[in-house]
Structure formats: structure tokens, C-alpha cells
C-alpha positions, 0 to 999 in steps of 0.5 A: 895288833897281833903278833906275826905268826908263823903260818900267816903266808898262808893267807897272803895273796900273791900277785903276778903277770900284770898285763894290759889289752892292746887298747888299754882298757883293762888290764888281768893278772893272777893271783895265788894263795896257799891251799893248806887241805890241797898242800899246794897254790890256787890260782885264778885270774882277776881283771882291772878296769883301766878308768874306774880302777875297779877290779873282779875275779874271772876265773875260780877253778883255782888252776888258772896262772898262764894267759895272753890277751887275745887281738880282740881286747875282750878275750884272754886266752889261759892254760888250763885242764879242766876236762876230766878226760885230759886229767886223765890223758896227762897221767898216763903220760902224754905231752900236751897243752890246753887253751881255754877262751873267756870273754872278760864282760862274762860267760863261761870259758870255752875249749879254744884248742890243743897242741901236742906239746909243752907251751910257755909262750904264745902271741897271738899274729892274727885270728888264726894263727899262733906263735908258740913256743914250746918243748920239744925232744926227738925222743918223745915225738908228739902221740897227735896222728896216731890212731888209738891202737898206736897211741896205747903202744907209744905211751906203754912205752914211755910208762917203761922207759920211765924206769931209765934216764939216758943223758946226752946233753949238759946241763941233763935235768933243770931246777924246778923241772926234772931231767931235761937231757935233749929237750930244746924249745922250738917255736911253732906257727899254729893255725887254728882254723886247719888246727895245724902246727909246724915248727918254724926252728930246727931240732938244735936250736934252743929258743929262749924267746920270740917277740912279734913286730907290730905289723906280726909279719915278723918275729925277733928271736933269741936262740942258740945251738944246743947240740951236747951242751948248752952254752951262755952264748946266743944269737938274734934271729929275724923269722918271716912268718909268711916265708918260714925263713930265719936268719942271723940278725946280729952276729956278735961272737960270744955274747948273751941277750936276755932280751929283745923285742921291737922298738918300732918296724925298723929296728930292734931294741936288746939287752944282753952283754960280752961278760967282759970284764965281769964275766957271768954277773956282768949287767947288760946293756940295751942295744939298738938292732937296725933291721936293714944293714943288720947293725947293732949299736950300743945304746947305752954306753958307761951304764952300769945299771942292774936289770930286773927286780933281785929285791928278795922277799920270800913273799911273791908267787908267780912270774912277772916280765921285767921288760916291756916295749910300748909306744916306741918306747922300752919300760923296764924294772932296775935294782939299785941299792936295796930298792927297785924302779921302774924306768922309760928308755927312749929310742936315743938312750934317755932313761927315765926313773918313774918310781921313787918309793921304797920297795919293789917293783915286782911287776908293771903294765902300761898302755896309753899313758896309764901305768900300773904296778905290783908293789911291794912295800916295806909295811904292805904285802903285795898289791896293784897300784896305778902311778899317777904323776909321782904318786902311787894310788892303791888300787886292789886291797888283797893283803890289807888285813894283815898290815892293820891286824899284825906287829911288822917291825920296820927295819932300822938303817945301819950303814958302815964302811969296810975296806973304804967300802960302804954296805948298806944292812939293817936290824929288826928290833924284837917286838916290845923290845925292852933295852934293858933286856938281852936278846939273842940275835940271827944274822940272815944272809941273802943267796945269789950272790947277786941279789940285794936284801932291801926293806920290803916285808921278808916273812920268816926275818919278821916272824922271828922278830916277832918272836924275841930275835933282832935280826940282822941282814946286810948286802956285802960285796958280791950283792946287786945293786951297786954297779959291777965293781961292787958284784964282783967276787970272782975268785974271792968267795969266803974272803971280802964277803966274808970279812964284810959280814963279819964287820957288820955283825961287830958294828950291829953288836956295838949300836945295839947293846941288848944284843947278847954276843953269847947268843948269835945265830947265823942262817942262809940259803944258797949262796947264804947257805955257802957263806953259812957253811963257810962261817962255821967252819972259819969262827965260833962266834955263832951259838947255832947255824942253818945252812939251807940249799947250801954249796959245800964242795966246789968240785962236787957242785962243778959237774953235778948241778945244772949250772955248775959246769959254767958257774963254778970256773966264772965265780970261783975262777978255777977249773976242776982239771987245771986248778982243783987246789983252789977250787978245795981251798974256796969250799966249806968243807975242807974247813969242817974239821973245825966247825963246833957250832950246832947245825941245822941243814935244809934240803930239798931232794929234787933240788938240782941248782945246789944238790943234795950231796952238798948238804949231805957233804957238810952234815956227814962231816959234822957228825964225823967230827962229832958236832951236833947236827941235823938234816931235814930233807923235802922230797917232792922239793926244789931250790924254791922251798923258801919261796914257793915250796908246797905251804906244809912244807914252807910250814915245816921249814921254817918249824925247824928252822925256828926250834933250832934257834930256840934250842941254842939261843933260848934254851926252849924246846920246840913244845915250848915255844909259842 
């Protein structure tokens, strides 16, 4: 077995968007892997047979991610752009989204049809008509209509304009998708046999979802007003597909849904929450919507479960839904220590755990008593997996060369108590660790802070395993995973948290005498990198730090990030025109002028959750004081560099991230390393 090298994710496959036909025969997902010639993921679409558990690809133009099976059980319907024409089209400018057809038993795809806009979600109602969500701003009216004369003037036009950005709206750009300012997403009803389109919702409303009822007459909607700026609060909608009309379903002031969807043609099943008393992090609870008196009911009252899957692993690629009605039932994914599972909730509030394994559950699909999953473990790479009874039979086998070819370490347990509260971390042991040796050490620190490290495979923490390091990651208060009282640091970052690292690190020194205390390193990203930049500029203890897509000034990141204006007075508990004393107070860079630790920091140019001036802030200050520092800046970048940046980038990254280590925990260059 070989040593886990620093580029082997660019042979992983990833595996997403797990989806079964209506009948349950076969269900299609996609899968990526880095293309290091393109700098950029393929994608392509693969199929499952239900029965036999075999498995095919589909598609192989490499660009095929978004699909929806179609009513029929034997189309799937995909995004794509593979006429050169349409290449062409986007280039110069214009708005719009192709939908190709392909039959799974074989034959080529086929041209299905094209709207004016941006889609990211489509529901077929029946074999003419489509519910589309999709993006819309007054603007940049769709060029469909215009005659060619017409259509050259207007996209001459948007060529000039791009050299402007006018905001009207907060938040005015998003991560991961540029300026936004006065984009919304409206639903659409498209006919395909008149390849026609209306829009079913106003120009201010926002549209975050829509699902269809079982006989698709009608849909339930998530929406809010969005005028100037875009708040937490939404609403539940009912829309009559044959009328057009939309109305209020359930009028709960001050309240968010994440999801909602049919649980049968009378009432409605949601998640979503007040905030109260948890405010922003609070975990939802799942309601019950009668669609005759319009009443909503608290389903699960006194539960204080996470929803969705926040195990971190920088080995995924795609999106997968945590959520799903079938059967009258709701399937849905929870985090609960460092592990997520899958459960059934029934129409009177039973939930059912259906998994038990270590891991995660990064995505599922069930149909008539079938149920797959894509798993990932803490010795195994992604892969799908059908759960029968209480056990999980691994079905594709993408991802199996690298657990019989490579050295992974599993994670040894280390449990502790702090404040009469027990964290759960973990250590990975150098490979042919030797206890008569000493080692340095990197303390790894989670973002969020809402999200859990658990013991699924995490590439970069094996990598430096691999390479001589014990690594040490925890999840202190303010992580996932253990209930609302245990997430919430409101008002408190830089203080327990904090403390909880700090007491980790002393007991992980104390089971592990090879560690050298004269050798730790400290790394994290977002919310990681924040406690980064905090911890350098509170201690000594650390001999090197890389602080990546890190927060440094509160009041900075306050107004000029696309969830700052909502995030900072919930987490830090201040506002920028009544409390700025406590917002400087709880920010890394009012402490800079102690830091004497060597620094690396990462950023991306493009990210805009925790944007580059925070830190430029940190490495300016640095360099003012005097401490060794250096900044690697990725354009064409955002706040996913880690996990689904360009793969030279990724590359890149984790080069100067790993030679700064080495240079102040080994003493070794970067042309010495291995």
C-alpha cells in the first residue's frame, strides 16, 4: 500500500443527486471527477437498475449534472449545451437554458426545448407542461421575441453595461454567483407543445422552491417579499396550476421554512422554525399544514434534531436533496454527533432511524420499499449503496482502488470534558508512527460553526498524515450535532470555543507523548479560519498558522459580505450602529498587534461569504507588526476553494498550505518535500 498523495482526488469519483423514476425501476445520478488538461469537473450521468443492482453510464459529454426523470419512467430530461451555436449564444451574453431528452434503454439524447432564462428547478405536471423555477431581474428582460436586428442591439447593450454594476438590493452579489442585485427567482408554467411560458409569481416575490401535489393540479411554494433587501422570513404559498391563482397557506409572522412538500392531497408536511430562542442556527421542526382550514400544527414538538447532512469532508462534488416525500411518508437526513442518518417521519410525528453506520449520508433515494444511499465512510471514498433491513450492500464500486491501493489512518477517539461539557475529537497518527519518535502536530479547525467533523475520509488531514503530521480536529461548542444548547455561541465566539480548542489540544498533548509541544501548527477555513485568526493573536503555542477564507473584522464583514448584514447581529449579538465596541472587541484583528506566529492565508478573489478584505485585513496587519506572512489569493475563486475549487487550484492550495507547515514544523523547504 502506498502513501496517500497530494493530488489522488483528482481520481476520485463524486457521486450526487440520487434520484429514483416514479415506478421505482431504476434510479440516475451523476458522477464527477477532475479533469486536470480542462482545470475543471466532468460530469455525466449514470443509471442504477433497482432489481439486479447493475449499473451503466448514460451520458459522456462530460457536462451533464441537472436532470429530472420524466412521467414516462424511461426519459430523463438534463441540462445541457452541446449545440455549438448555443456556445456561441452564451457568450455573447444571452440568458438562457437548454433541456435535452434521453431514453435510459439507449439511443442518443435529443434537443427537448429551451427557455429564456435561468432554471434550477423543473417538475414535469404532465406531457406538456413544466413548472420551472428560475431567475429573473427586470433589468435584463428575456431577448425571446426579438427579431435579430433587435436581438443584436439588446446583447450590444448588455456587452456595455458589463463594464457597470448598479446595486439596489442587499444582499447585491452571492457566493458562488457574482452580483445579483435585483435577480429573484419566479416560478414559470411552460407548454411544450405552444413553447410558451408564463410566469405564475410576481416580479418581488423570491421563490426558494416549489413542489407538486400528487394529482399536480397544484403546488406548495416557499417565497418571500424582496423588494431592497432580502430577509430570513418567508411564506407558504398554494398555487392553482389551472387558475394561476396563488395564496397565502400559512401565515406565521416571522418565520423561515427550509422545506415543504405533500404528504398527501390534504395536508402539507414543512420544516422551518421562529429562531426563537436560537435565533439564526436554531434547528427546524416539521409541521403539518391542513389545506382546508389552512392550519399549521407542530408535529414535532421538544425536537431538537439537526436536519441535513453538516459531516465536512472536502470529498464531495455536487448537490444532493436531504429531504424527500414518498409513500406518505417524509425521508430525510439528520446530523447527530459526528455521523449523519437517514430517517422516516410518519404522518403522526414517529421518526424512524434507518441507518446506523458511521459515516455519512450524503444523499438517498427511495421507491417502493427500496432505498439507496451515497455513503461516505470513514475507510471508503463515495459510493451508492442499497440498505437492505440493517444492513448496507455496496452497489457501484467508483472509489475502491483507492482503499485497497493507499495508507488511510483511522481516527483514534478522544473524548474530554470541559465546563461539564463533553466534546468529542479525534487524532490521526502518522503513518509508521514510531512512539519513540517526536512529531510536529496541525490542529485542523471545522467552518461554520454549525457543522461537525466526524470520521469520514477529510483528503487534506489524511494527506498530512501521511506525511509525518498527527492531526488533531474536535467539534467545540458552536459545532452541529448535539442539539441547540450545545450550538449556540451567540455572543460568545473567541470565548468557549475558544477555551474548548485550547483544552483539547492539552489533553491530545497528554495522551500522545510523541507529539512535540514545540511543533504545532493551527489551520482553518471560514468560521476555522476566524478562530485561526483568533488563536494567533490570543497564544504562542502554535509554531506556524493557515488561516483560509477567514473573518478578521466584524464590522468589516458586517456590510460588505452577502450574509453579513443578518449574520453578524444574530452570531456576535451586536449591532454596527449601537454596539460597535463589542463587535472590534470579538474581531481577530483588533489582537494582531500580538500575533508572533508565522502565517499563511488563503483567499479567493471571488469569494464574497467571508471576502477578501478580511484577509487582506489580517495579512496587512501582520506584515505592519513585523510577522512573517503570506498571502495566496485565487482568482476565478470562491468560498468552495477547498471542496469544489478548479483541481490545479485545489492543487495549489493544499502545496502552500503543506510547505508552510513544512518550513516551520520541519524545518524542510518546499523542494524538499515529498
Amino acid at each position: 500500500m502506498e502513501r496517500i498523495k497530494l493530488d489522488d482526488f483528482t481520481r476520485f469519483h463524486f457521486i450526487s443527486g440520487l434520484e429514483f423514476n416514479n415506478n421505482g425501476s431504476h434510479a440516475c445520478f451523476a458522477v464527477h471527477k477532475a479533469n486536470l488538461d480542462q482545470n475543471e469537473y466532468d460530469s455525466n450521468l449514470w443509471v442504477c437498475e433497482a432489481d439486479s443492482g447493475k449499473y451503466f453510464q448514460l451520458t459522456a459529454l462530460n457536462k451533464e449534472r441537472a436532470f429530472t426523470w420524466l412521467n414516462d419512467n424511461e426519459h430523463i430530461v438534463f441540462v445541457g449545451l452541446r449545440d455549438p451555436k448555443d456556445k456561441e449564444r452564451r457568450e455573447s451574453g444571452e440568458e438562457f437554458t437548454v433541456f435535452y431528452k434521453i431514453c435510459i434503454h439507449g439511443g442518443e439524447a435529443v434537443k427537448f426545448f429551451e427557455v429564456p432564462f435561468s432554471v434550477s428547478q423543473i417538475e414535469q405536471i404532465d406531457d406538456e407542461n413544466f413548472l420551472l423555477v428560475a431567475a429573473y431581474n427586470p433589468a435584463r428582460p428575456p431577448l425571446a421575441g426579438l427579431d435579430d436586428v433587435e436581438r443584436a442591439k439588446a446583447l450590444k447593450q448588455r456587452k456595455e453595461e458589463r463594464d457597470y454594476e448598479v446595486l439596489e438590493t442587499i444582499p447585491y452579489w452571492s457566493n458562488g454567483r457574482g452580483f445579483t442585485s435585483g435577480t429573484r427567482n419566479r416560478l414559470y408554467l411552460y407548454n411544450l407543445k405552444e413553447n410558451s411560458w408564463q410566469p405564475m409569481t410576481g416580479e418581488e416575490l423570491d421563490v426558494s422552491s416549489a413542489a407538486l401535489d400528487p394529482s399536480r393540479a397544484r403546488a406548495v411554494v416557499i417565497a418571500a417579499p424582496y423588494k431592497s433587501k432580502r430577509e430570513l422570513e418567508n411564506r407558504l404559498y398554494l398555487l392553482d396550476l389551472e387558475s394561476g391563482s396563488l395564496s397565502l397557506l400559512a401565515n406565521q409572522d416571522h418565520f423561515r421554512y427550509y422545506f415543504a412538500d405533500f404528504l398527501d392531497d390534504k395536508q402539507i408536511i414543512c420544516a422551518g422554525t421562529d429562531g426563537v430562542p436560537y435565533g439564526l442556527n436554531h434547528n427546524p421542526l416539521f409541521y403539518t399544514v391542513d389545506l382546508a382550514s389552512k392550519e399549521q400544527r407542530l408535529l414535532t414538538p421538544g425536537l431538537d434534531l439537526s436536519i441535513g447532512n453538516s459531516v465536512g469532508s472536502d470529498c464531495r462534488f455536487g448537490h444532493s436533496k436531504s429531504l424527500k416525500v414518498f409513500g406518505e411518508a417524509l425521508y430525510f437526513i439528520s446530523t447527530e454527533g459526528a455521523h449523519s442518518y437517514l430517517n422516516r417521519l410518519d404522518a403522526n410525528g414517529r421518526i424512524t432511524k434507518l441507518t446506523s453506520s458511521p459515516g455519512s449520508v450524503d444523499g438517498f433515494a427511495v421507491r417502493n420499499g427500496t432505498m439507496l444511499l451515497v455513503r461516505l465512510s470513514p475507510d471508503r471514498l463515495q459510493e451508492v449503496y442499497r440498505l437492505e433491513q440493517d444492513r448496507e450492500v455496496q452497489i457501484t464500486h467508483f472509489n475502491d482502488w483507492f482503499a485497497n491501493e493507499r495508507r488511510v489512518v483511522k481516527p483514534d477517539p478522544v473524548t474530554y470534558t470541559n465546563g461539564g461539557v463533553e466534546i468529542d475529537g479525534w487524532v490521526l497518527k502518522p503513518v509508521d508512527w514510531d512512539p519513540r519518535q517526536k512529531y510536529p502536530a496541525i490542529l485542523n479547525i471545522h467552518g461554520g460553526p454549525k457543522t461537525v467533523y466526524g470520521e469520514v475520509y477529510f483528503h487534506e488531514m489524511q494527506y498530512w498524515a501521511n506525511q509525518g503530521y498527527f492531526v488533531m480536529f474536535c467539534n467545540p461548542r458552536g459545532s452541529d450535532g448535539k442539539g441547540n444548547d450545545f450550538a449556540d455561541i451567540r455572543g460568545k465566539y473567541g470565548t468557549i470555543d475558544y477555551d474548548d480548542l485550547m483544552v483539547f489540544v492539552d489533553t491530545v498533548l497528554a495522551q500522545y507523548p510523541s507529539i512535540d509541544p514545540e511543533r504545532l501548527g493551527v489551520a482553518g477555513g471560514s468560521y476555522g479560519g476566524f478562530m485561526t485568526n483568533w488563536i494567533i493573536g490570543h497564544t504562542g503555542r502554535f509554531k506556524a498558522a493557515v488561516s483560509q477564507r477567514s473573518i478578521s473584522n466584524w464590522i468589516s464583514m458586517a456590510n460588505t459580505t452577502d450574509i453579513g448584514y443578518y449574520f453578524v447581529p444574530d452570531q456576535i449579538g451586536a449591532d454596527l450602529w449601537e454596539n460597535t465596541d463589542k463587535l472590534w472587541d470579538a474581531s481577530p484583528l483588533k489582537y494582531a498587534g500580538r500575533v508572533t506566529t508565522p502565517t499563511l492565508f488563503i483567499h479567493s478573489e471571488e469569494d464574497y461569504r467571508c471576502w477578501l478584505v478580511e484577509g487582506l485585513q489580517m495579512f496587512t496587519a501582520l506584515k505592519y507588526h513585523g510577522v512573517e506572512a503570506r498571502l495566496c489569493m485565487f482568482r476565478g475563486e470562491n468560498h468552495e476553494l477547498s471542496r469544489s475549487g478548479k483541481p490545479k487550484h485545489r492543487i495549489r492550495r493544499l502545496q502552500e498550505i503543506s510547505s508552510w507547515f513544512a518550513r516551520f514544523l520541519k524545518g524542510v523547504e518546499q523542494s524538499e518535500q515529498s
